[in-house]
C-alpha positions as CSV (number, residue, x, y, z in Angstrom):
1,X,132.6,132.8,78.8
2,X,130.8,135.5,77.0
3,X,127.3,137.0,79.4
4,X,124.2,136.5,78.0
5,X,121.3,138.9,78.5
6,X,117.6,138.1,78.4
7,X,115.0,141.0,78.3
8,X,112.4,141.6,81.4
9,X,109.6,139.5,79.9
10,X,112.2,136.1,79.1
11,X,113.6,136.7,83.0
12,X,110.0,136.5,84.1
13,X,109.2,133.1,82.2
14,X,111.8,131.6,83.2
15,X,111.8,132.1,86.8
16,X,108.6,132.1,86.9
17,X,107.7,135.7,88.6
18,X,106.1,138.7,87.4
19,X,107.7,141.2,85.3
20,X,107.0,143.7,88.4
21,X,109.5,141.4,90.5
22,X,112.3,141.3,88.2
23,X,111.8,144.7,88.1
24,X,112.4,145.4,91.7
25,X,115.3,143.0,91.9
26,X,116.9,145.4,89.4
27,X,116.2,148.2,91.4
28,X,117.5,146.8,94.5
29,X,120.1,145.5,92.6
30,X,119.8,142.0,93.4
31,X,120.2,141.4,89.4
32,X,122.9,142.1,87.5
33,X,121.0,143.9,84.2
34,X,122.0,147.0,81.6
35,X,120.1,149.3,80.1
36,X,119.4,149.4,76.1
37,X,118.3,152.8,74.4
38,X,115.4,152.2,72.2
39,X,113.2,155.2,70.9
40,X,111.2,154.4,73.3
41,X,113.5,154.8,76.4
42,X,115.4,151.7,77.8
43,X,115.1,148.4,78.0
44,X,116.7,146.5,80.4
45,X,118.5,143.7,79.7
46,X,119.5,141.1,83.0
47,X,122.0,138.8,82.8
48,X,121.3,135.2,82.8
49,X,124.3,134.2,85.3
50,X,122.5,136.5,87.9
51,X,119.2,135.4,87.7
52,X,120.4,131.6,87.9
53,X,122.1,132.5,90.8
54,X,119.4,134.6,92.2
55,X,116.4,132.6,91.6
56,X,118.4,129.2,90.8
57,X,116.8,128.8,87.6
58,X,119.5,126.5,86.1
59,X,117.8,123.0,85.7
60,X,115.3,125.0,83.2
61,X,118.3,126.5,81.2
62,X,119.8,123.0,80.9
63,X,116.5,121.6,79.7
64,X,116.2,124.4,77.0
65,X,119.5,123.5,76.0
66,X,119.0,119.9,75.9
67,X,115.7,120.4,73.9
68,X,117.4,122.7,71.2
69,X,120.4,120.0,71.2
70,X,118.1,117.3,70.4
71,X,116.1,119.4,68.2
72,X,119.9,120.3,66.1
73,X,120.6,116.4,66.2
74,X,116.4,115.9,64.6
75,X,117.7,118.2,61.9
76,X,121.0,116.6,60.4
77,X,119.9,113.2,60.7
78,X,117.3,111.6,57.4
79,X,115.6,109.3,59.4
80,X,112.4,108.4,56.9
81,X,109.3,109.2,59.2
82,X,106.3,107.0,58.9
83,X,103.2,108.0,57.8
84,X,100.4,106.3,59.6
85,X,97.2,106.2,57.0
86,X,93.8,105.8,58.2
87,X,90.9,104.2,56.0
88,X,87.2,104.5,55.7
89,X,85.6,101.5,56.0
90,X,81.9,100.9,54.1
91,X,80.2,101.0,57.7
92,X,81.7,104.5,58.4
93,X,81.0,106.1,55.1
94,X,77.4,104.3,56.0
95,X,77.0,106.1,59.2
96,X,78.4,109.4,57.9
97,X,75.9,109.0,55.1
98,X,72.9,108.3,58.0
99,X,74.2,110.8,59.9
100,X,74.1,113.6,57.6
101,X,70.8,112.7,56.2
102,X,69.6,113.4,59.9
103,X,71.2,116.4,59.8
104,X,69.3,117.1,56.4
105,X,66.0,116.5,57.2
106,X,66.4,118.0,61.0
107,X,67.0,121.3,58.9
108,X,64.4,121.1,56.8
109,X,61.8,120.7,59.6
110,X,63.7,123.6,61.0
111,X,63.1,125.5,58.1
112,X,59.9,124.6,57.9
113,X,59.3,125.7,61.1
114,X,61.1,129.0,61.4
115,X,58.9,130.5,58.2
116,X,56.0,129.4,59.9
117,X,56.7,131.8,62.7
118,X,57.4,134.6,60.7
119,X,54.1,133.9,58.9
120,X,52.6,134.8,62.2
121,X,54.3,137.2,63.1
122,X,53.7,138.9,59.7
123,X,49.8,138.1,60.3
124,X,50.1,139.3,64.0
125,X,51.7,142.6,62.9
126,X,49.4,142.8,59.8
127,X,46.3,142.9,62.3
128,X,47.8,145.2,64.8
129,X,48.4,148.0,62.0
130,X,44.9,147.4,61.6
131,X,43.4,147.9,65.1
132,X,46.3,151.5,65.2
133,X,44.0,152.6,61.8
134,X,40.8,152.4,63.1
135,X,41.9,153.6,66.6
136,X,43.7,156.6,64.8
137,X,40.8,159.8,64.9
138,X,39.0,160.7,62.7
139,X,40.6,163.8,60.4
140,X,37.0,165.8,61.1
141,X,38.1,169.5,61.8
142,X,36.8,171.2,65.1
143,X,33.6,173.0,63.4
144,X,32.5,170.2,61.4
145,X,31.2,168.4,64.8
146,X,28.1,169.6,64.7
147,X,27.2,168.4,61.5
């Protein structure tokens, strides 16, 4: 039987530990795992017979293989699949209609209501430009106050 090799991160999923613990199994060599040069430095690569044995993962490797047999068996057979069709009836299209008038008019009294506060924020801010003008001094120059 040929070995299979999974990287670090596939290891972790499917045992269900961190990528830190498969790590130190490696290192202890508790995992049977080579390395793979990539331009970034190595990867590791574990074998799956060890980490079945280690971590007795092998119910999960039979499911995946069950799930990609069925999935081969989904492909070759033309089973015609049914299409379930759903249809409006005149009392939803009524409440979609009454519910999206609603909608409508709540937006328009939004609206409605949002210019009105900028309105008064516009006259608020008008005014208080006003009072900073008259409170501003007077452009009189220093010898011109005793005249």
């Amino acid at each position: 039987m040929a070995q299979t090799f999974l990287s670090i991160q596939e290891s972790a999923e499917i045992s269900s530990k961190s990528i830190q613990t498969i790590r130190r199994a490696i290192k202890s060599k508790k995992l049977k795992s080579r390395k793979r040069k990539t331009p970034q430095g190595y990867n590791y690569m574990i074998d799956k017979e060890s980490l079945i044995s280690l971590y007795d993962v092998r119910s999960i490797f039979d499911e995946q293989a069950n799930t990609k047999k069925k999935a081969s068996e989904g492909k070759i057979s033309k089973t015609p699949r049914k299409l379930s069709k759903q249809y409006l009836t005149k009392d939803d299209l009524g409440m979609f209609k009454d519910t999206v008038q609603k909608l409508i008019s709540q937006h328009e009294k939004d609206k409605e209501n949002l210019f009105r506060l900028i309105k008064t924020f516009q006259d608020r801010i008008v005014g208080l430009e006003n009072q900073v003008k008259l409170l501003a001094e007077p452009k009189k120059k220093w010898y011109e106050l005793w005249k």
